[in-house]
KOLVOKOL-382012 format. One record per residue: residue in one letter; x, y, z of N, C-alpha, C in turn. Coordinates in steps of 0.1 Angstrom, whole numbers, plus 2048, in hexadecimal, padded with zeros to 3 digits. Layout:
KOLVOKOL-382012
AXYZXYZXYZ;...
This chain:
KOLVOKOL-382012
XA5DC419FDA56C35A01A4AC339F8;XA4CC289F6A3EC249ECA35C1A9F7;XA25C1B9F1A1FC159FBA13C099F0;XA14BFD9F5A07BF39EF9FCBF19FA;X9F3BFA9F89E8BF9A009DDBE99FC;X9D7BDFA029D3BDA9FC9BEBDAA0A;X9B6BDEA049ACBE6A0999DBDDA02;X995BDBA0C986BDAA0797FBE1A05;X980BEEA06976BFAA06972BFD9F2;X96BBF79F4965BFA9E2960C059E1;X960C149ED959C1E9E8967C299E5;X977C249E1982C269DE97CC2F9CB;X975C239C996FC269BA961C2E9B9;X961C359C4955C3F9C395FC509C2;X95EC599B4965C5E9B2960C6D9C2;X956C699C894FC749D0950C6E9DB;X959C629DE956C5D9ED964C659F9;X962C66A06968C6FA0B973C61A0B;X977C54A0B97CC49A0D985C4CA01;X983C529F698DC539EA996C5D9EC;X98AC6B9F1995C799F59A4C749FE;X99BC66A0A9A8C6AA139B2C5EA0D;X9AFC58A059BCC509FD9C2C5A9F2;X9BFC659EF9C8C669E99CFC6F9F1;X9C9C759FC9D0C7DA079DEC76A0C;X9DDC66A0C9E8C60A119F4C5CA07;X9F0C609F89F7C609EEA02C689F1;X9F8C759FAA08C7F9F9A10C81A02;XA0DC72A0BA19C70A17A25C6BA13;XA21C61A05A2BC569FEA2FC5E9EE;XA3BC569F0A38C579DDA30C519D1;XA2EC469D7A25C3D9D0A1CC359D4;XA0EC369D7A00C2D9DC9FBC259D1;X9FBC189D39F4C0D9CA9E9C0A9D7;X9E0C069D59D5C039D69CCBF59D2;X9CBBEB9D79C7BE29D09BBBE09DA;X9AEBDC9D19A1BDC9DB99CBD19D2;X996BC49E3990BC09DB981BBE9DA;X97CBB59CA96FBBD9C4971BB29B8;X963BA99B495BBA39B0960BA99A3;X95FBA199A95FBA6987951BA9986;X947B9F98C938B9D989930B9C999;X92CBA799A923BA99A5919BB59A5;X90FBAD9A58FFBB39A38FABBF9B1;X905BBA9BA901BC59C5907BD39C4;X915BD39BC91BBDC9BC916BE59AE;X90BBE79AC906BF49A1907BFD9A1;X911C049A8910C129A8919C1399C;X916C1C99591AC1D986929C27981;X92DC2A98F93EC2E98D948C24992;X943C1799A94AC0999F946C09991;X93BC0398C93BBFC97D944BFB970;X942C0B973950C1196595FC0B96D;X963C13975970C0D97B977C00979;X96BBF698296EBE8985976BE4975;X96FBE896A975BE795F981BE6957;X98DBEC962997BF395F99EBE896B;X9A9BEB9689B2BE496F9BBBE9975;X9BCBF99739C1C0297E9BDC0C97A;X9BCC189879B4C219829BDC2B98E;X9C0C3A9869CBC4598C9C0C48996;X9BFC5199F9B9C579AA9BFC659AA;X9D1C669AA9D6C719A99E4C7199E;X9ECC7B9A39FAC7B99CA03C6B9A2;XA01C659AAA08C5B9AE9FFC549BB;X9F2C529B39ECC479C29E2C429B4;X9E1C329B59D7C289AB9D2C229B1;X9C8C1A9AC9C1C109B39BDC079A4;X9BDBF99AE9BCBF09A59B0BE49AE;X9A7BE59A3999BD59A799EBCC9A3;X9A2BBD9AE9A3BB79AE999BAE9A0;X991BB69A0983BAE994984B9A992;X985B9A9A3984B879A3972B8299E;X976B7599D96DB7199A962B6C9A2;X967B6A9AE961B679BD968B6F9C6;X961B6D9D296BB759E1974B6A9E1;X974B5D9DF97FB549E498AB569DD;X98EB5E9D2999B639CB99FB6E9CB;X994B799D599CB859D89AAB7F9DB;X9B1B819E69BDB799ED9C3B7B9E0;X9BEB6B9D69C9B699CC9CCB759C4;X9C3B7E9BF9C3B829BA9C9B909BC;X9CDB949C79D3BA09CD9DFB9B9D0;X9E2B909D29F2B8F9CF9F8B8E9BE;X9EEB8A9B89F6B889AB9F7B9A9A5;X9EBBA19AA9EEBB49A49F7BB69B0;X9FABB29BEA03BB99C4A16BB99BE;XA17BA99BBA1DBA99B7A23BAD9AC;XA1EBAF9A4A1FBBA992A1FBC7998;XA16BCC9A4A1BBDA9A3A2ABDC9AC;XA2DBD79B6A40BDA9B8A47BD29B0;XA45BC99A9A51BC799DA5FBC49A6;XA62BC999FA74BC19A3A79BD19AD;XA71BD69ACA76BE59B5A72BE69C2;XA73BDF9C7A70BDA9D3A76BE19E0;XA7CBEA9E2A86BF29EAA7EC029EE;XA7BBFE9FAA77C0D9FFA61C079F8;XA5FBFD9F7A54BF99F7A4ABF5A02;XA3DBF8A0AA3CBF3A12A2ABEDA0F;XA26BE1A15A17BDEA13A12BDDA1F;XA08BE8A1D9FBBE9A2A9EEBE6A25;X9EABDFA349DDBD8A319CEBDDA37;X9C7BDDA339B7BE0A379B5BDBA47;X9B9BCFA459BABC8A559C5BB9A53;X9C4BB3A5D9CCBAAA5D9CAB99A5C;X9BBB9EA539B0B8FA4D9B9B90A42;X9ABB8DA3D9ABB89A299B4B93A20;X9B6B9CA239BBBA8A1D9CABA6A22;X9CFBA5A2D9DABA1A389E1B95A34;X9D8B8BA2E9DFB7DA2B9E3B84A18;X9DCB8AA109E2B8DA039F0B96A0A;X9F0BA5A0F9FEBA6A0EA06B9FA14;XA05B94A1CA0CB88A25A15B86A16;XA0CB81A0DA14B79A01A1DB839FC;XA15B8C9FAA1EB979F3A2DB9C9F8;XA2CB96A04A35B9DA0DA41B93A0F;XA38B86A0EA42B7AA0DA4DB789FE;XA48B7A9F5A49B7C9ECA56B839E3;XA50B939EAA57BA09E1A60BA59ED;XA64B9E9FEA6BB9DA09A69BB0A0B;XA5DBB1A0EA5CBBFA11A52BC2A1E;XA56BCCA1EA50BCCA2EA3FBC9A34;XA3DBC8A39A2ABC5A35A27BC8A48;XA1BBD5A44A16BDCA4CA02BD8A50;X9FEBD3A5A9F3BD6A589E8BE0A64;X9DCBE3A5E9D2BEEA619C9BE3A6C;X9C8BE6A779BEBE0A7F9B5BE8A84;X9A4BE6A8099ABF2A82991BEBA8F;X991BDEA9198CBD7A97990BD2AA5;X989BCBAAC989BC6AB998ABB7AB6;X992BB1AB0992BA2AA9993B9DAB4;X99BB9FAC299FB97ACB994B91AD3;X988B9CAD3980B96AD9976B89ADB;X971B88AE2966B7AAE295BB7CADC;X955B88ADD94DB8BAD1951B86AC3;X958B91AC2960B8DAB395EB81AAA;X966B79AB5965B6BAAB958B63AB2;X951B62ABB945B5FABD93CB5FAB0;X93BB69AAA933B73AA0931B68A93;X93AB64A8F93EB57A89945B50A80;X948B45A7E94FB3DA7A95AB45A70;X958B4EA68963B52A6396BB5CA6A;X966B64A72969B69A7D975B62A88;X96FB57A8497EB4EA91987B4DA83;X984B49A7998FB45A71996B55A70;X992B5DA6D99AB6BA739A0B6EA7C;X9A0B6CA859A7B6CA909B4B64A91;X9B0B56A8B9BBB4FA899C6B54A81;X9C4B5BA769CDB5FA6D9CEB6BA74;X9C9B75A769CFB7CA7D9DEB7BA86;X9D8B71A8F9E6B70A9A9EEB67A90;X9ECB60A869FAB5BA80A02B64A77;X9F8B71A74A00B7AA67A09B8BA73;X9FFB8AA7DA04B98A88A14B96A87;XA18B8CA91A25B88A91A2FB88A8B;XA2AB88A77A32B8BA72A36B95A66;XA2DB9FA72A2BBAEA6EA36BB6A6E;XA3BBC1A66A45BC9A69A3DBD7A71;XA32BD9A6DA29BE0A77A1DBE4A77;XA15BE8A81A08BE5A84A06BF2A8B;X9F7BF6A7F9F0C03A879E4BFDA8A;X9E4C02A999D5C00A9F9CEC0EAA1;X9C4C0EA9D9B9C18AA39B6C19AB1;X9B9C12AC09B6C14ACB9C0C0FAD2;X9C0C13AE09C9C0DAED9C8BFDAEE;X9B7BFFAED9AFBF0AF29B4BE2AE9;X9B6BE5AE09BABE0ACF9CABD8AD1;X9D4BE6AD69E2BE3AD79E1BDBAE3;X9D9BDDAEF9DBBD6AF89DDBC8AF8;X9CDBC4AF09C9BB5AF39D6BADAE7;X9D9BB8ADD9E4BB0AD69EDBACADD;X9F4BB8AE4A01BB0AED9FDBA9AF8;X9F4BA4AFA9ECB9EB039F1B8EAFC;X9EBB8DAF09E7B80AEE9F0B7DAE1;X9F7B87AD89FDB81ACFA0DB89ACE;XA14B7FACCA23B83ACDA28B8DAC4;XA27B99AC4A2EBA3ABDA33BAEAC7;XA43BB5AC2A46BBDAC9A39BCBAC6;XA3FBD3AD6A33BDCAD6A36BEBACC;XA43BEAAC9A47BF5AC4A46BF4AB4;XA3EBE6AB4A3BBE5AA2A2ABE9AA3;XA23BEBAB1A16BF0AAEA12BFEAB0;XA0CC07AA9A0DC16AA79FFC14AA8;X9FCC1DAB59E9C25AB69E8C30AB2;X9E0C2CAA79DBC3BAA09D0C3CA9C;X9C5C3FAA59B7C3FAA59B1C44A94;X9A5C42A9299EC46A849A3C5AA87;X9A0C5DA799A5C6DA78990C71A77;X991C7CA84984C81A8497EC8DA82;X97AC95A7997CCA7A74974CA8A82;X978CAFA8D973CB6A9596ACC0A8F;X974CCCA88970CD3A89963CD8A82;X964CCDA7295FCCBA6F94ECCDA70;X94DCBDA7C940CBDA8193ACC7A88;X948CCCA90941CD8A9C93DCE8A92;X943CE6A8393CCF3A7B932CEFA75;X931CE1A73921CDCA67914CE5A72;X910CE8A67900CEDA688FECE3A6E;X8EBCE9A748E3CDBA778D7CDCA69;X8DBCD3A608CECD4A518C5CC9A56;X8BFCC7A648B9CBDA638B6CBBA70;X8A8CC3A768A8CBFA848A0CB5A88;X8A9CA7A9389DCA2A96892CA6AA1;X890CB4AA7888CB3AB187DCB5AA3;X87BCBFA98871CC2A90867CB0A8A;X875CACA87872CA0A80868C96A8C;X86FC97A94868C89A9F864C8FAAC;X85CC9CAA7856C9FAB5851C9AABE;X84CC8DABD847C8DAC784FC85AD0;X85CC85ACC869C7FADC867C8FAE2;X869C8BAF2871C97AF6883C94AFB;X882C88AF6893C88AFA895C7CAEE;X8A3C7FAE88A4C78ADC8B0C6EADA;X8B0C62ADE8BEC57ADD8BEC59AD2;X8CDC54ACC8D5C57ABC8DDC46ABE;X8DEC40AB78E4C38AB48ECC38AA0;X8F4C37A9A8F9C37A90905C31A89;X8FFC25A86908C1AA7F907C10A78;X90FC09A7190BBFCA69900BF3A70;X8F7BEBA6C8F0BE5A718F5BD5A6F;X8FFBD4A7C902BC2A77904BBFA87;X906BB3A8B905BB0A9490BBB2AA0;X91CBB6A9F923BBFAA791FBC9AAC;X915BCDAA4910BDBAAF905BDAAB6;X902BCFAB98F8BCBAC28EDBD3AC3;X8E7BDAAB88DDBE2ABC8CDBE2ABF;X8CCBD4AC08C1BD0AC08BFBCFAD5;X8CDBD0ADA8CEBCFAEB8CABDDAEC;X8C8BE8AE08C6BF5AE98B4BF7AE4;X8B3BE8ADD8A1BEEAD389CBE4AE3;X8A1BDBAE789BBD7AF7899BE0B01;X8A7BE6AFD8A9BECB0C89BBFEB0A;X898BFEB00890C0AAFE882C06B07;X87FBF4B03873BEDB07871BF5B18;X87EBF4B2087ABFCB30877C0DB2E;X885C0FB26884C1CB2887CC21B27;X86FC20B1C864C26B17856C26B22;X853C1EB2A851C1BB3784DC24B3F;X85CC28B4685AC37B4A85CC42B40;X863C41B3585FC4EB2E85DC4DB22;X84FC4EB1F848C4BB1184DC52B04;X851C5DB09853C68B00864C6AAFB;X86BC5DB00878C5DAFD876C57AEC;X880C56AE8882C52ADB892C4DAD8;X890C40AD389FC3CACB89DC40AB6;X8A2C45AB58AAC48AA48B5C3FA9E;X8B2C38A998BEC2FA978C1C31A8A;X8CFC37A828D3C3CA788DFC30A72;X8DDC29A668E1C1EA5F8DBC17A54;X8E8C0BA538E4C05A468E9BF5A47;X8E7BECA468E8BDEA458E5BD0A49;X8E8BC4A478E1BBAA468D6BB6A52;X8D8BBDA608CFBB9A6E8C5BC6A69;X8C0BCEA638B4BD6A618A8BCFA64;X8A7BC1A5C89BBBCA5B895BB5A6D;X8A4BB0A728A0BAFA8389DBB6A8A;X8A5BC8A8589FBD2A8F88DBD3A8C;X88CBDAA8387EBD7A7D876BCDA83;X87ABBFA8286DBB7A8886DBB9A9A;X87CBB7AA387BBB8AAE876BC6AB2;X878BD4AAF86EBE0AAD862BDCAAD;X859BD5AA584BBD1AA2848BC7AB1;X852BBDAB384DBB2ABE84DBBAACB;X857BC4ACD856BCDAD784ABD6AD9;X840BD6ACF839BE5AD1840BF2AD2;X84CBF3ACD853BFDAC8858C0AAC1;X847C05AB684AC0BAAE84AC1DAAC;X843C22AB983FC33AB584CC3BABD;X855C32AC5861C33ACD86DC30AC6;X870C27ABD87CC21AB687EC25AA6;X886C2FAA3881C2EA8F88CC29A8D;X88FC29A8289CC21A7E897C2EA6E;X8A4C33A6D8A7C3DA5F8B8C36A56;X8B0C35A4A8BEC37A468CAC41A43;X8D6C38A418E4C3DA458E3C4FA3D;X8E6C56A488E9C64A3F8F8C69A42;X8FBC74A3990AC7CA3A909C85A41;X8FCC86A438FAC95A4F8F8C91A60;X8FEC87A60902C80A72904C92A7A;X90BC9CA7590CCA4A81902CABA86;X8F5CACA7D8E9CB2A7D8E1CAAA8C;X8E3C9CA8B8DCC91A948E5C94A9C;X8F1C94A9E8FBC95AAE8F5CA1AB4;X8F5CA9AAA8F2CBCAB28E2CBCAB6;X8DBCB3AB18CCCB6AB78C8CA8AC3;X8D0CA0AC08CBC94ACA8CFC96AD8;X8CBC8DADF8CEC93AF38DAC87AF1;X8D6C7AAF18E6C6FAF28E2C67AE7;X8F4C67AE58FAC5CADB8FBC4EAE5;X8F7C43ADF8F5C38AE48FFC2EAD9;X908C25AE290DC19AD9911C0EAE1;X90AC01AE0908BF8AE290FBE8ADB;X919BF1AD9922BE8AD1928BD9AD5;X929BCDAD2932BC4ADA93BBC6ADC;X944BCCAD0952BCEAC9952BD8AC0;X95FBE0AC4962BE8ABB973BEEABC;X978BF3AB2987BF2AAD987C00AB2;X97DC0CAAF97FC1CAB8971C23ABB;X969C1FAB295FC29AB7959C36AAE;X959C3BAA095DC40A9A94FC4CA9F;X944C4BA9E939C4AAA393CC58AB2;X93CC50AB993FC54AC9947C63AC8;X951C62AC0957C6BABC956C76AB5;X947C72AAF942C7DAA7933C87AAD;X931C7FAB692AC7EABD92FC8DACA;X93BC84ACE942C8FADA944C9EAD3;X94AC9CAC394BCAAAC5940CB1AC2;X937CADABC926CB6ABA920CB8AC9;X929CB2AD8921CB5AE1919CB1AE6;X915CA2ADF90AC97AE290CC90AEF;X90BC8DAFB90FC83B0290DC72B00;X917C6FB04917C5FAFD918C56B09;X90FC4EB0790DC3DB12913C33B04;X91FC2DB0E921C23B01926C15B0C;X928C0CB0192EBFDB0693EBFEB06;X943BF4B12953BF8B12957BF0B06;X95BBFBAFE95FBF4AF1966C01AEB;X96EBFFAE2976C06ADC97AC13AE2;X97BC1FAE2982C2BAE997AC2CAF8;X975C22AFD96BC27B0D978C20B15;X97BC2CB20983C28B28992C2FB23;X992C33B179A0C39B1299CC47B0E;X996C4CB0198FC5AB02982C59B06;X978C53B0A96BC55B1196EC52B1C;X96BC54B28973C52B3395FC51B3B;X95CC47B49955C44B4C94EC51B56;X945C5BB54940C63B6094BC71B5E;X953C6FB54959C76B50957C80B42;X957C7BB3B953C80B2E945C7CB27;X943C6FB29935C63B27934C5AB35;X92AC53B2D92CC43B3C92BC37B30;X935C2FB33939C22B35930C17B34;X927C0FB32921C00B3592ABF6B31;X924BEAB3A92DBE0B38928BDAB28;X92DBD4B2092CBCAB1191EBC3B17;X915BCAB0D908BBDB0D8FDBBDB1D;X904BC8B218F6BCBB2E8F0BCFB2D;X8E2BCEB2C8D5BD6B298D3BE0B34;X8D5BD7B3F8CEBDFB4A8D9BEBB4E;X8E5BEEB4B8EBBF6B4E8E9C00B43;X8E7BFCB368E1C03B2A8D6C0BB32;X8CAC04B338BDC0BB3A8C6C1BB41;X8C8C13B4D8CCC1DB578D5C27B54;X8DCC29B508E3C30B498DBC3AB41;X8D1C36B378CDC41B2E8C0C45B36;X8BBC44B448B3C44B4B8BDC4FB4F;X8C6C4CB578CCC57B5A8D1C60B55;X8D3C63B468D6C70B3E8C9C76B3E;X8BBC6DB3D8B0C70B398AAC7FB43;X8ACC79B4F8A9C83B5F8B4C8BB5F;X8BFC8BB5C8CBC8FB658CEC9FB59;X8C7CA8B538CDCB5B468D9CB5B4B;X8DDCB7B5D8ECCBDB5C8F5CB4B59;X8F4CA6B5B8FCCA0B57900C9EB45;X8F5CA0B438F8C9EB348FDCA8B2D;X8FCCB6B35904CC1B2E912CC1B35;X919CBDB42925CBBB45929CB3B3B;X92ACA2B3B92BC9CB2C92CCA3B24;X924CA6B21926CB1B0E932CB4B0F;X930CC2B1793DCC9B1994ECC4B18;X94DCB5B22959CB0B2495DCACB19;X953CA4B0F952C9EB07954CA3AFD;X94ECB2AF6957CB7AEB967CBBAF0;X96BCC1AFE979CC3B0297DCB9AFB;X97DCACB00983CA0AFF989C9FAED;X97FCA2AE4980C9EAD6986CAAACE;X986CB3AD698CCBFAD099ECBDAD2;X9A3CB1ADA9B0CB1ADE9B9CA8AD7;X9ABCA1ACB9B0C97AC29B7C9AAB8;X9C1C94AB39C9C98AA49C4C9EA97;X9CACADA949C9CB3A879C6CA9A7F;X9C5CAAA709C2CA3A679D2C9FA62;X9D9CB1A639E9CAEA619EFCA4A69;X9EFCA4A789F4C9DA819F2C8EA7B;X9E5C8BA7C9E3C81A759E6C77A6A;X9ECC7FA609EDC7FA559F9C77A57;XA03C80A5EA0FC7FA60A1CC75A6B;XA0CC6DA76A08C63A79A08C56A73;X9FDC55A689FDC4DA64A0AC49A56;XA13C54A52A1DC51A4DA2AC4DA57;XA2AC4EA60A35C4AA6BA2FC3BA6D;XA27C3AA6FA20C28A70A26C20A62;XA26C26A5AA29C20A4BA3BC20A4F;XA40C29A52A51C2BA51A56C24A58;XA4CC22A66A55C19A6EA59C0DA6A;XA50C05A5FA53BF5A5BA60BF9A55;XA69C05A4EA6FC02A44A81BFFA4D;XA7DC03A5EA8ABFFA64A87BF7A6D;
């Protein structure tokens, strides 16, 4: 089986990114991984100086039989074109036992669409997201236009991996595909990994003066609603002065956390740190992992969280209700309630035994998730299935 990946992740060309290790990992499920990513010829944001060299080149090995190729458009509005005209040059007339998977089932989804139309080969795509929701396309305008192509490209899918129950659900809920063309196969998560990382970084040393420490840790964009948990700190702090939120990330909503922090009187209670690689060091010293998400496709977070032993309050969104289970492992809030937010971390706040039952359940729980092998091996059965 040969495979045409076609992917946004630009950190493919960081020869040290863990994002590259595990594409070429999937090299050695197939016999042949193409790779097409797309990426700007001329973009002043992207300086990191091993994208720079690369971008240059027009295909670049990774291993014995996995490449990648930059799109190198001239705008975003020619990614698309431009990943069908390299998709199509890389299957050629050999088109048999070929298959194209996609990043998701947008922008990336509509290029192998072509390619697929095209070179009459099977076309698979990757859904990480909660697209169905009202969030989602609430969020905006290109967002609904997503959605739309979505439900017109699902349908004429040969098959579809989703990352959650929640995901497969609302699909066969609302868009016409058989169910036995959608495969759940959650993100791959090193348990063990985390549960052996050292702690190189304690926060009780760092931020003494919390005596109980919220963790929050993620992109900073509007889906993760994090500015409902810099409110919801406004009560908590109230009755307990000496709590603390840590908020670990990077992107475009920073500058709103920051000012709404400042309009709150927030500031000796709320820090906001940038994004680190040492997330297990913060799971193993914080009391709860907090996520306040609108929407989400799994939870990646949550999960890394359970196995360091953290207990987690989160929004029903992505794995809550399937592996987080409510009073069970964590607790549950409804999408966008503060005051259940409050209460909730009021109640891990008072309650040590509860927060160490949680723990407990909660690493059980993540310890029962898929090898890296299992995994592996997963996500090549998702790929094989389009080929009958």
């Amino acid at each position: 089986m040969n495979v045409l990946m076609i992917s946004t992740d630009r950190k493919i060309f960081d020869e040290n990114s863990a994002v590259r290790r595990r594409m070429i990992e999937y090299g050695k499920l197939v016999r042949e991984l193409h790779i097409i990513v797309f990426v700007k010829a001329k973009d002043k944001s992207q300086d990191d100086l091993s994208v720079i060299k690369l971008k240059k080149k027009n295909k670049i090995k990774l291993s014995n039989n996995t490449w990648v190729y930059p799109t190198n458009s001239n705008n975003r509005w020619l990614y698309i074109w431009d990943a069908n005209i390299i998709g199509k040059k890389v299957v050629g007339k050999n088109s048999n036992n070929f298959i194209i998977t996609t990043q998701d089932p947008f922008e990336t989804g509509l290029a192998g669409w072509l390619v697929s139309l095209t070179k009459k080969i099977p076309l698979h795509f990757q859904v990480h997201t909660d697209f169905l929701s009202h969030y989602f396309s609430g969020e905006s305008f290109l967002n609904r236009i997503r959605v739309v192509i979505a439900k017109f490209l699902i349908p004429r899918a040969s098959g579809i991996r989703v990352v959650s129950g929640r995901i497969k659900k609302e699909i066969g809920k609302k868009i016409k595909i058989l169910d036995n063309k959608i495969t759940v196969l959650p993100i791959f998560v090193d348990i063990k990994k985390i549960e052996k990382a050292p702690v190189k970084k304690s926060l009780r040393k760092k931020y003494s003066q919390f005596d109980f420490i919220i963790l929050m840790a993620s992109r900073f964009s509007k889906e993760k609603n994090i500015e409902l948990a810099i409110g919801a700190m406004k009560s908590i702090v109230k009755d307990y002065p000496m709590a603390g939120l840590v908020i670990v990330g990077e992107g475009i909503e920073k500058v709103n956390y920051e000012e709404k922090i400042k309009n709150l009187d927030l500031e000796k209670n709320v820090i906001i740190e940038e994004w680190t690689s040492d997330l297990p060091s913060y799971y193993k010293i914080a009391d709860l992992f907090l996520l306040t998400s609108n929407y989400e496709g799994y939870g990646l977070t949550v999960i890394e969280a359970m196995s360091a032993g953290c207990p987690v309050v989160m929004s029903d969104v992505g794995i809550a209700g399937s592996l987080l289970k409510n009073g069970e492992n964590g607790i549950i809030v409804p999408v966008g309630n503060k005051r259940a937010i409050i209460e909730a971390t009021i109640q891990m706040i008072r309650d040590k035994n509860l927060r160490e039952r949680l723990s407990l359940s909660a690493q059980r729980t993540a310890r029962e998730l898929q090898t890296k092998k299992e995994y592996l091996q997963a996500y090549k059965r998702s790929w094989e299935k389009c080929l009958f």
